[in-house]
C-alpha positions as CSV (number, residue, x, y, z in Angstrom):
1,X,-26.8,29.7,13.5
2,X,-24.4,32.2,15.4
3,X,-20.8,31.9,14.0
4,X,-19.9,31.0,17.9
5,X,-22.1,28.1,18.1
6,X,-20.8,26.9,14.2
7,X,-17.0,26.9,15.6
8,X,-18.1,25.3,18.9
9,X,-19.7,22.3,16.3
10,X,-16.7,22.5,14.4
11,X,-14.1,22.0,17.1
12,X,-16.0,19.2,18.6
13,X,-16.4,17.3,14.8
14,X,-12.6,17.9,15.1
15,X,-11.8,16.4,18.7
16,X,-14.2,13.1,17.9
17,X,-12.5,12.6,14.6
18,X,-9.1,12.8,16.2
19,X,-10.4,10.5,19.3
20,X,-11.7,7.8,16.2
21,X,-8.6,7.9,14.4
22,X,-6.7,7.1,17.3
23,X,-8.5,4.4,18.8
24,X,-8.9,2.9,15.4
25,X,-5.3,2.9,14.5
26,X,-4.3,-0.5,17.2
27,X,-7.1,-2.1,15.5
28,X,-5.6,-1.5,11.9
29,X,-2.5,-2.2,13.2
30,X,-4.3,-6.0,14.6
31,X,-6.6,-6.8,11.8
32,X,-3.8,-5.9,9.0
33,X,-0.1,-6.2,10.3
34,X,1.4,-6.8,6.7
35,X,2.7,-3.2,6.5
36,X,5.2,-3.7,8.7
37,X,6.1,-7.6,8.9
38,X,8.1,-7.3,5.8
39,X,9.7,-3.8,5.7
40,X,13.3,-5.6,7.4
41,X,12.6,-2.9,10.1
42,X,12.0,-4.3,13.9
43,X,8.9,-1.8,14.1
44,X,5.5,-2.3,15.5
45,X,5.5,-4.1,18.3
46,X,7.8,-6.8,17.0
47,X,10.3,-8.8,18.8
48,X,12.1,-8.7,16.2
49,X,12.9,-7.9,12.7
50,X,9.8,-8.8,10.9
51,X,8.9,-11.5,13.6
52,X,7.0,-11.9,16.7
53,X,4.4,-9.3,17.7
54,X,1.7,-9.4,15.1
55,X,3.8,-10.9,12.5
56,X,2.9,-14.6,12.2
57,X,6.7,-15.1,11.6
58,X,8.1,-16.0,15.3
59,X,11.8,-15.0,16.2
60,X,14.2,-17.6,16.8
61,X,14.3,-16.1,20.8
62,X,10.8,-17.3,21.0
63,X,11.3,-20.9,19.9
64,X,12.1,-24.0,21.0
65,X,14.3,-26.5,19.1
66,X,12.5,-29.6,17.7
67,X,13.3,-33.0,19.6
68,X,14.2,-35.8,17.6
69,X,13.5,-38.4,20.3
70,X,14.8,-42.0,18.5
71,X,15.7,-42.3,15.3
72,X,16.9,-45.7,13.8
73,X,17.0,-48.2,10.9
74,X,14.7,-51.3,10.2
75,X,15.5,-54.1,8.2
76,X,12.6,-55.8,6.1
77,X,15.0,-57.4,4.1
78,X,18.1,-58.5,3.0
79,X,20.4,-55.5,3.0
80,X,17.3,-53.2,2.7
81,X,16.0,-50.9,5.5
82,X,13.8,-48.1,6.3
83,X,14.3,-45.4,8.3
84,X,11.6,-44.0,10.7
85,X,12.3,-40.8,13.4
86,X,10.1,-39.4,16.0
87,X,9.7,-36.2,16.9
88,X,8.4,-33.8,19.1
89,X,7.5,-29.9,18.4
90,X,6.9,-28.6,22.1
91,X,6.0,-25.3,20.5
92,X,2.2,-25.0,21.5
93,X,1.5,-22.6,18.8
94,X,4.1,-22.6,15.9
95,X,5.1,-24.9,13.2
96,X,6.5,-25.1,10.4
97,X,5.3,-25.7,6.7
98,X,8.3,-27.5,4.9
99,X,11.3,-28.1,7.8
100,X,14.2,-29.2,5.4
101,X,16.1,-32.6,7.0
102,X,19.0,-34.9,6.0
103,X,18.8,-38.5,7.3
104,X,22.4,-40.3,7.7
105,X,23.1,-43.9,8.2
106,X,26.3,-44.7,9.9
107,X,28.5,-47.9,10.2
108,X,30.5,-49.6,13.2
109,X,33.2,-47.2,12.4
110,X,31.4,-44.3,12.1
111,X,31.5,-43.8,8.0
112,X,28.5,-42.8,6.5
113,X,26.7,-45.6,4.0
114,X,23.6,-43.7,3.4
115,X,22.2,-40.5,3.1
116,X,18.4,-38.5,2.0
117,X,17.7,-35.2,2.2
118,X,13.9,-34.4,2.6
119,X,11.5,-32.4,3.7
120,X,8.4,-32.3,6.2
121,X,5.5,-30.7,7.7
122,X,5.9,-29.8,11.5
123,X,2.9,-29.4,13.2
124,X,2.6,-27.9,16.8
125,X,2.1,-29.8,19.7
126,X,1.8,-32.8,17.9
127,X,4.5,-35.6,17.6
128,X,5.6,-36.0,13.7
129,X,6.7,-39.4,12.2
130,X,9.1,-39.2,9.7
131,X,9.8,-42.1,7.5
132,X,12.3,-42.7,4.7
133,X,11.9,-45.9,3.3
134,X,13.8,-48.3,1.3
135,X,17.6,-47.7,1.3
136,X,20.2,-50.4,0.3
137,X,23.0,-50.7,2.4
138,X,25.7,-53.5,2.1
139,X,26.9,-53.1,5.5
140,X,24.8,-53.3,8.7
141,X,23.9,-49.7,10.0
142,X,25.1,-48.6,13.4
143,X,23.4,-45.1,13.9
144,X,20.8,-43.1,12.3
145,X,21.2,-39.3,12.7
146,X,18.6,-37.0,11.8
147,X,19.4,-33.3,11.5
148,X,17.1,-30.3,10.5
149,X,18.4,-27.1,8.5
150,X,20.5,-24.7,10.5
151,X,18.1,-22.4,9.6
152,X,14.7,-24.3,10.3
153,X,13.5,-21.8,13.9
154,X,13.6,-19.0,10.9
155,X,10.8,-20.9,9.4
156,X,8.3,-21.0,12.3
157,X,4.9,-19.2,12.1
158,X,2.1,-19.2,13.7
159,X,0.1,-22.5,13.6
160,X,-2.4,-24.6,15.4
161,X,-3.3,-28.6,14.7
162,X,-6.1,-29.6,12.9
163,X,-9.4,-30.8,14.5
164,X,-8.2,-33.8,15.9
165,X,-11.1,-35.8,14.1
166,X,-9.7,-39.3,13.0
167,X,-9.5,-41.6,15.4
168,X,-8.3,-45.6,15.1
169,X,-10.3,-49.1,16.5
170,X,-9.6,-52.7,15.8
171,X,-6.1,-53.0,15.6
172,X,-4.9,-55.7,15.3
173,X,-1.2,-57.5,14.3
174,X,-0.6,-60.9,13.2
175,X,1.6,-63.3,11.3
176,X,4.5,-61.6,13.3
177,X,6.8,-64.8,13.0
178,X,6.3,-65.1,8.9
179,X,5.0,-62.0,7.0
180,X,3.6,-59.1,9.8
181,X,0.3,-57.3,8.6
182,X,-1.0,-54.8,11.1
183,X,-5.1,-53.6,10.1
184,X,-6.9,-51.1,11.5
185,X,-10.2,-49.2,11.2
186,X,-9.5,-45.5,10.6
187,X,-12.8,-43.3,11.7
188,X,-13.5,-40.0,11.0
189,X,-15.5,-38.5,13.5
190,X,-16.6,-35.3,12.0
191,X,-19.8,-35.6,10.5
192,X,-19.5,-32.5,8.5
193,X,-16.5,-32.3,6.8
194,X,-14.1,-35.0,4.8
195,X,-10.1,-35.1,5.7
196,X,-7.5,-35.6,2.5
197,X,-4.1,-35.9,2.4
198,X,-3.5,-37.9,5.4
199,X,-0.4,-39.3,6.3
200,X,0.0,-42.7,8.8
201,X,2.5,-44.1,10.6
202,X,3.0,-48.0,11.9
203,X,5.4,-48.3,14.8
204,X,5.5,-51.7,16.7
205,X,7.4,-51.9,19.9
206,X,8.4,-54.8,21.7
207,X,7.9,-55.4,25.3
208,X,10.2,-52.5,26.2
209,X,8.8,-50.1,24.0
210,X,11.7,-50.2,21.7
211,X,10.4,-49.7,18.3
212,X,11.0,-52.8,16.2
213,X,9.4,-52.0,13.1
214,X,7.9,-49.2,11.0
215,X,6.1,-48.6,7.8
216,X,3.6,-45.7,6.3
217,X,0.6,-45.4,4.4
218,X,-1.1,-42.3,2.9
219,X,-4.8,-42.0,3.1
220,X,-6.1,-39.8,-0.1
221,X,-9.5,-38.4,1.2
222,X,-11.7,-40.0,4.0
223,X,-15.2,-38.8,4.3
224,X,-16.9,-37.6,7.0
225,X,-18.5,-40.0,9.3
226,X,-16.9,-42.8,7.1
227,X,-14.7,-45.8,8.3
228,X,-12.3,-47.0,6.0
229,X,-9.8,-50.4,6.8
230,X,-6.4,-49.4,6.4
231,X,-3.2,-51.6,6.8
232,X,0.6,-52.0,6.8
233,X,2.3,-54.9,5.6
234,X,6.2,-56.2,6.3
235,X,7.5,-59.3,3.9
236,X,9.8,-60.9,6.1
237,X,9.1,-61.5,9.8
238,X,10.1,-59.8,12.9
239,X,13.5,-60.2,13.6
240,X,14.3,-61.3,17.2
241,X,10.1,-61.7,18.2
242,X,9.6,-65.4,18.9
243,X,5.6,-66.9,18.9
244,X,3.3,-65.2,20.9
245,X,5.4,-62.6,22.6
246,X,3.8,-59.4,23.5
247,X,4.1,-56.8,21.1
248,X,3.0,-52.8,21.5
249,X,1.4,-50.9,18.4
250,X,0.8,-47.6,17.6
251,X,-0.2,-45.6,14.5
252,X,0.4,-41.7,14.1
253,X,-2.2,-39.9,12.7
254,X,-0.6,-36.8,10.6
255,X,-2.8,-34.4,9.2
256,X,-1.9,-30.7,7.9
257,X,-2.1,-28.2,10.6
258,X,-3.7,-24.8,9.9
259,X,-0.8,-22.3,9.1
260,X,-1.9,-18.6,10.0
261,X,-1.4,-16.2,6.9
């Protein structure tokens, strides 16, 4: 082979190699962002230092704040109450894996008589119920205030719920005037896989939709396709609900989302 025609091959091997590496390099940079989501350098294609763009750490510009929509105390006895919060995530695609909280209990004068510090998986677009039970308090509470790390939008990442695969039927609430039990049926619909570590909430409203009551219940493992009778229990009735008034019920279903790595 001529030496022209060996250095016409040559160049060409040269120009394709150059044309691979290039268009291979924004699908390196897709399929393995690590190099530069933890080098504290705003670099490649992030919004941010070591957030947004690839990184599955979102900047705090690209957040929104979570919504604690009620939060109060419920009595189920004699100077003891739980403590139950709503709230919404309106991120559609973040959450976060362990948001750090402190609940406070407040008196008529505004002086605090009880305080937690916890922690809690938000999940995206999904409401959260969080529940903090059994605190003694000698006075009557006045205000509940629930309030989430200063630095809790640092903490969300890329997320998505799970398979929303458990379902409740047949519920049902009775003995509301002596000693409340609410029973359901919890389903799970997938006929493949089993769900653990699931986390319930009981909220009964009255009339208004004012929540009344509250309690929790863990499920361990549910298998797939199974049904399994689940309920929540209150030893004292109802305070204010007279015989046969219409009550509202509704259970959370909280299951761990799918955190991107």
């Amino acid at each position: 082979m001529e030496w022209a025609m060996k250095r016409k091959i040559l160049y060409v091997s040269a120009l394709v190699g150059v044309v691979l590496l290039i268009g291979a390099y924004p699908m390196y940079r897709a399929l393995f962002p690590s190099g530069t989501c933890f080098d504290n350098k705003q670099n490649g294609g992030e919004a941010g230092v070591d957030c947004g763009g690839a990184c599955t750490l979102y900047c705090t510009s690209q957040v929104k704040p979570l919504r604690v929509v009620w939060a109060e105390a419920f009595s189920f006895a004699p100077d003891h109450y739980d403590v139950g919060a709503y709230i919404e995530n309106p991120n559609i695609d973040a959450g976060i894996k362990s948001a750090r909280y402190t609940v406070r209990i407040f008196d008529a004068t505004g002086q605090t008589i009880g305080e937690r510090i916890g922690a809690i998986e938000i999940s995206p677009r999904a409401p959260t119920f969080l529940f903090e039970g059994n605190f003694t308090l000698l006075t009557p509470p006045a205000k509940v205030e629930v309030v989430f790390d200063d630095a809790y939008l640092e903490s969300m990442v890329s997320a998505r719920p799970s398979a929303p695969v458990l379902v409740t039927k047949n519920q049902r609430l009775k003995e509301v005037t002596t000693s409340p039990r609410f029973d359901a049926v919890l389903v799970n619909t997938d006929p493949l896989n089993s769900v653990s570590s699931v986390s319930l909430g009981a909220i009964i409203f009255d009339s208004a939709r004012n929540p009344i009551a509250i309690s929790r219940t863990i499920v361990e493992e549910i298998e797939k396709g199974e049904e399994q009778q689940i309920f929540f229990t209150w030893p004292n009735r109802f305070l204010g609900v007279e015989e046969g008034e219409r009550l509202i019920t509704d259970i959370i279903i909280m299951t761990p989302a799918v955190f991107e790595k």
